[in-house]
C-alpha positions in Angstrom: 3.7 12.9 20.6 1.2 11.0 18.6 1.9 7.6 17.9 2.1 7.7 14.2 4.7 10.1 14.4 6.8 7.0 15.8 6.8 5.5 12.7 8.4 7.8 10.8 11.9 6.0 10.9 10.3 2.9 9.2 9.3 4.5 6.3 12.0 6.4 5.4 10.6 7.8 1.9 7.9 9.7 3.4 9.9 11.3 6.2 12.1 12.5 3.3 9.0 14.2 2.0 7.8 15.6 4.8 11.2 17.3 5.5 11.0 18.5 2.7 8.1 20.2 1.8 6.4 20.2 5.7 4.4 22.6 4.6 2.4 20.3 2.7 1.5 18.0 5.1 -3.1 17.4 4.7 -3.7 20.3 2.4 -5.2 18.7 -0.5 -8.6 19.3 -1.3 -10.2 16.1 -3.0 -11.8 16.7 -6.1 -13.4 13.6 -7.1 -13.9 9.9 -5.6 -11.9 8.5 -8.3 -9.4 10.8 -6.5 -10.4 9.7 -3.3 -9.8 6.2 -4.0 -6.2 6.8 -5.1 -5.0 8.6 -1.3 -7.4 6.1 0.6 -5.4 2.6 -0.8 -1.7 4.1 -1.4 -0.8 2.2 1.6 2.9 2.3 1.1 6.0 1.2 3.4 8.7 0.1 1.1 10.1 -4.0 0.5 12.4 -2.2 -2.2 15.4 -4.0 -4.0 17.8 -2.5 -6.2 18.1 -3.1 -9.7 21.7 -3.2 -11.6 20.6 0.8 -12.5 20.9 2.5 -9.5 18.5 4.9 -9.9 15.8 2.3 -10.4 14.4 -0.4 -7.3 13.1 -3.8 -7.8 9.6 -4.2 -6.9 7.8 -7.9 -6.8 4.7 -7.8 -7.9 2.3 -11.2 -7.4 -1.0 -9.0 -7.1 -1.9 -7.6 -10.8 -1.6 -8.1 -14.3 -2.0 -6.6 -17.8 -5.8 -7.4 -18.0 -6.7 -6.7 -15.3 -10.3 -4.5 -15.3 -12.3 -3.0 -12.0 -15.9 -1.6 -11.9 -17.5 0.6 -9.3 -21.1 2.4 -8.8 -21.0 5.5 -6.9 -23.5 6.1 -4.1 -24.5 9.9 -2.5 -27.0 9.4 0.4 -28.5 12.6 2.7 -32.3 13.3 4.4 -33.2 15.9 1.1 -32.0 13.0 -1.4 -32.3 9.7 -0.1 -29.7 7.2 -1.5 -28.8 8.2 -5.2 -27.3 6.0 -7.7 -24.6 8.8 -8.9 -22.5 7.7 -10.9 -19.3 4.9 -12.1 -15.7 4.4 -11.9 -13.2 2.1 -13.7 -9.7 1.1 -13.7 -8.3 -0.9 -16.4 -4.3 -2.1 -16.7 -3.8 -1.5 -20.4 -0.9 -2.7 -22.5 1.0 -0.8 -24.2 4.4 -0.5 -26.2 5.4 3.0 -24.5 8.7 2.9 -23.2 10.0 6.0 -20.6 14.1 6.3 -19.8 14.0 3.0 -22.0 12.2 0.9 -19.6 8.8 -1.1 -20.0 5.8 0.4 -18.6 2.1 -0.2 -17.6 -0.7 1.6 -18.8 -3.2 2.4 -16.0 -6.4 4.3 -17.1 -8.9 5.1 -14.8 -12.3 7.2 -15.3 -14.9 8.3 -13.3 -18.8 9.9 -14.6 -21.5 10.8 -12.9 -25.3 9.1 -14.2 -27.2 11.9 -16.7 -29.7 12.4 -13.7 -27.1 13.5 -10.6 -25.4 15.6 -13.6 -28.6 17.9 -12.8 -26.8 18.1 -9.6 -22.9 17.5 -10.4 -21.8 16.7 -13.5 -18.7 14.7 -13.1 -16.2 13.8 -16.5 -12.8 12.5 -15.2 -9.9 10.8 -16.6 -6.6 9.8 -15.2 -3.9 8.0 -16.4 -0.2 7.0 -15.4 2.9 4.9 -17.9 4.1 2.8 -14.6 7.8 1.3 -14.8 7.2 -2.3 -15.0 9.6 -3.2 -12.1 10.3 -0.3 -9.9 6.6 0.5 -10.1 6.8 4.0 -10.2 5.3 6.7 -12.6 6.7 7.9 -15.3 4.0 10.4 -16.8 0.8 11.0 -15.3 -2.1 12.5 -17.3 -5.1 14.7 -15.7 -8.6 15.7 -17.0 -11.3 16.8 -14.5 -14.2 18.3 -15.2 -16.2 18.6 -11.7 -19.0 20.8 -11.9 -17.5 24.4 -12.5 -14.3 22.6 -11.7 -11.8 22.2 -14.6 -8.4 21.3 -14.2 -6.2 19.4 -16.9 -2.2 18.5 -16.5 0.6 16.4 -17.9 3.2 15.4 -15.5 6.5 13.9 -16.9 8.6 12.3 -14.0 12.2 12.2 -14.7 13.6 9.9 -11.9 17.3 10.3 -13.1 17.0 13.9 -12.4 14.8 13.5 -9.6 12.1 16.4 -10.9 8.2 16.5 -11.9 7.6 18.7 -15.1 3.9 19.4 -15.5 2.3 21.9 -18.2 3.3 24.8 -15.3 6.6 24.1 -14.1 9.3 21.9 -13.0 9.7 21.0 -9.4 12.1 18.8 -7.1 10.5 15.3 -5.9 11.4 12.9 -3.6 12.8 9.4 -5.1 10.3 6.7 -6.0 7.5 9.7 -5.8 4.2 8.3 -7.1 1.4 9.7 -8.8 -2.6 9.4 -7.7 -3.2 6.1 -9.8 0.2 4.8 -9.9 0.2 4.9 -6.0 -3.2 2.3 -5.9 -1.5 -0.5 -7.9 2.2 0.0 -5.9 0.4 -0.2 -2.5 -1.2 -3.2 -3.8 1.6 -5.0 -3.7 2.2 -4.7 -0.4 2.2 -7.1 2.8 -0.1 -5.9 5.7 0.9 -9.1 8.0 3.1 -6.9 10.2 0.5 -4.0 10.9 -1.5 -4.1 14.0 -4.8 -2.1 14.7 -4.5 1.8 15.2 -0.8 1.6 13.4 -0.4 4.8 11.3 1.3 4.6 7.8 2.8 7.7 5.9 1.5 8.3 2.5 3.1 10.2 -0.5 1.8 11.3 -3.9 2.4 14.3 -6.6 -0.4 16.0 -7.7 -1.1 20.3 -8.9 3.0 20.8 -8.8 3.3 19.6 -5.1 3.8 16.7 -2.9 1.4 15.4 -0.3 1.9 13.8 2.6 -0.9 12.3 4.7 -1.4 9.3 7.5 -3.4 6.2 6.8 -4.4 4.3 10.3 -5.3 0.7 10.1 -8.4 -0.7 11.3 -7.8 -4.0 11.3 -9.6 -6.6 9.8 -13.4 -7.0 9.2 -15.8 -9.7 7.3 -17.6 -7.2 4.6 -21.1 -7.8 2.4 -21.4 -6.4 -0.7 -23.4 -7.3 -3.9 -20.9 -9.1 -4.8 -20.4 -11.4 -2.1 -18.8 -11.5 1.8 -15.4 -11.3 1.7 -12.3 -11.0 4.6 -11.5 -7.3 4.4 -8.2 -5.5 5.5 -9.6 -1.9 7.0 -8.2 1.7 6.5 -8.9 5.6 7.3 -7.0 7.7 5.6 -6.4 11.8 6.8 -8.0 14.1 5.0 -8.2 17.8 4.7 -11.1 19.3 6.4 -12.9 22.4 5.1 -15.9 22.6 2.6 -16.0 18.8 1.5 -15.1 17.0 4.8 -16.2 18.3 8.7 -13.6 15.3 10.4 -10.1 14.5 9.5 -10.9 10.8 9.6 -14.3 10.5 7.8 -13.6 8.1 5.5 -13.1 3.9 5.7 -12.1 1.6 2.5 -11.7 -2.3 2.5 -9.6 -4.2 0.3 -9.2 -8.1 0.5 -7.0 -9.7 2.9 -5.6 -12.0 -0.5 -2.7 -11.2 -2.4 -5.0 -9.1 -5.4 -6.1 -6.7 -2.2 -9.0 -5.7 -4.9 -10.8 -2.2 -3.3 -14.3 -4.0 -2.8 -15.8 -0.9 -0.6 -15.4 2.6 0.4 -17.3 5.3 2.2 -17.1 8.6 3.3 -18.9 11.3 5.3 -19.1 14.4 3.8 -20.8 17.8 5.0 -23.9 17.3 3.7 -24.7 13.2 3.9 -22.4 10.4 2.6 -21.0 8.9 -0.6 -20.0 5.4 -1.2 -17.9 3.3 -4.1 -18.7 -0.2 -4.4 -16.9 -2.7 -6.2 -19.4 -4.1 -8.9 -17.3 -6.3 -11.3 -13.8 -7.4 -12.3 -12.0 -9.3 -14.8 -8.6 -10.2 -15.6 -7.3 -11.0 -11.8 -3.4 -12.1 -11.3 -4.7 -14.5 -8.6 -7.9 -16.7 -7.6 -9.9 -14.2 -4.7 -9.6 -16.7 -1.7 -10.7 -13.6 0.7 -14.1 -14.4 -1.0 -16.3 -16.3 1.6 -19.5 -16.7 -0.4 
């Protein structure tokens, strides 16, 4: 049996999923690093309370705020291209007045572009967005719009937690409770503790996206001192499971660090891909909850 598969008692929300819809277990194809980001840092075992409504838990949050603005350059690298500067990424915690089920939500917007000369190449216009209730952190509505090279794929997704269902421009389908979304899934595993994990420990992970549930298995690394341009910072270390096929030759092929503080700020990624390798690098930030004592120098 392999070991990850012995976790599945301690997080009892993805074995739900995957019992539920088994056959979706690795099948999503990645469309975009933006994307990628999302399933590589949704690092989720649950420290849930409930609230007085039932249907809603209580989730502390000490690592983000309203304000709180990230920055990224994307990297491609192979023999034919050398390393590319292609393109940015940013995620921004908005405010806003929004209320879903009458509860107080965030507004998370995240876009990624590629730079005028790699849209030669791939031309790359994407926005996502989630409404995320304030204390259960969860999404309420998710917004899509991709544009990927002949790519196009645009959705709204309206979670209704009371009846436990996911209503997208398509259809309405069954979810699993506390079900997150691509974006809303980064900011819930961010406030998370990783003190208990020890290397080569597996973790489930669950998201909605295209009318379906995915389940995949993020293995910790353990931790690692990582230079960036940035700075050197004490880094926690993750592979995610990915599908393989015609963007990805391993199941593994990807790494991301985040700080080992309490903002657990996404400061690196990369990935091997088919042909060569693409990296995300945190470039700047603004508005953190808390000061960034991973930082070394």
């Amino acid at each position: 049996m392999p070991k990850h598969l012995n976790y599945k008692k301690q997080f009892s929300e993805f074995t739900t999923v995957i019992e539920m819809f088994p056959n979706n277990l690795i099948v999503m194809r990645p469309n975009c690093f933006l994307l990628l980001l999302a399933l590589l840092i949704n690092i989720s075992f649950s420290h849930a309370q409930l609230c007085e409504d039932s249907v809603y838990r209580n989730i502390p949050n000490n690592a983000w705020v309203e304000g709180e603005h990230l920055k990224f350059k994307i990297y491609y690298e192979s023999l034919l291209t050398g390393k590319l500067n292609a393109g940015t990424a940013q995620i921004e915690v908005k405010k806003t007045n929004r209320k879903f089920d009458n509860r107080e939500v965030f507004h998370i917007v995240g876009t990624g572009k590629s730079n005028r000369a790699f849209d030669l190449f791939f031309k790359v216009r994407d926005r996502f967005e989630t409404y995320m209730d304030k204390k259960a952190l969860i999404s309420h509505h998710f917004i899509r719009r991709t544009k990927e090279g002949g790519y196009v794929r645009d959705d709204d997704i309206t979670f209704n937690h009371r009846k436990v269902t996911a209503t997208s421009r398509k259809k309405t389908k069954t979810i699993s409770p506390n079900i997150q979304d691509i974006i809303s899934a980064v900011y819930y595993a961010r406030t998370l503790s990783a003190d208990t994990l020890k290397n080569g420990d597996y973790i489930y992970v669950n998201f909605y996206l295209d009318d379906s549930l995915y389940v995949s298995a993020v293995q910790f690394q353990g931790r690692e001192t990582i230079e960036t341009e940035l700075g050197i910072f004490n880094c926690l270390a993750f592979k995610p499971m990915v599908a393989t096929g015609e963007v990805f030759s391993n199941p593994y092929p990807m790494t991301l660090w985040v700080t080992d503080d309490e903002n657990k700020l996404p400061v690196l990624a990369k990935s091997a891909v088919i042909i060569g390798s693409v990296k995300m690098e945190l470039t700047n930030y603004s508005g953190l909850k808390n000061e960034l004592r991973s930082k070394i120098k």
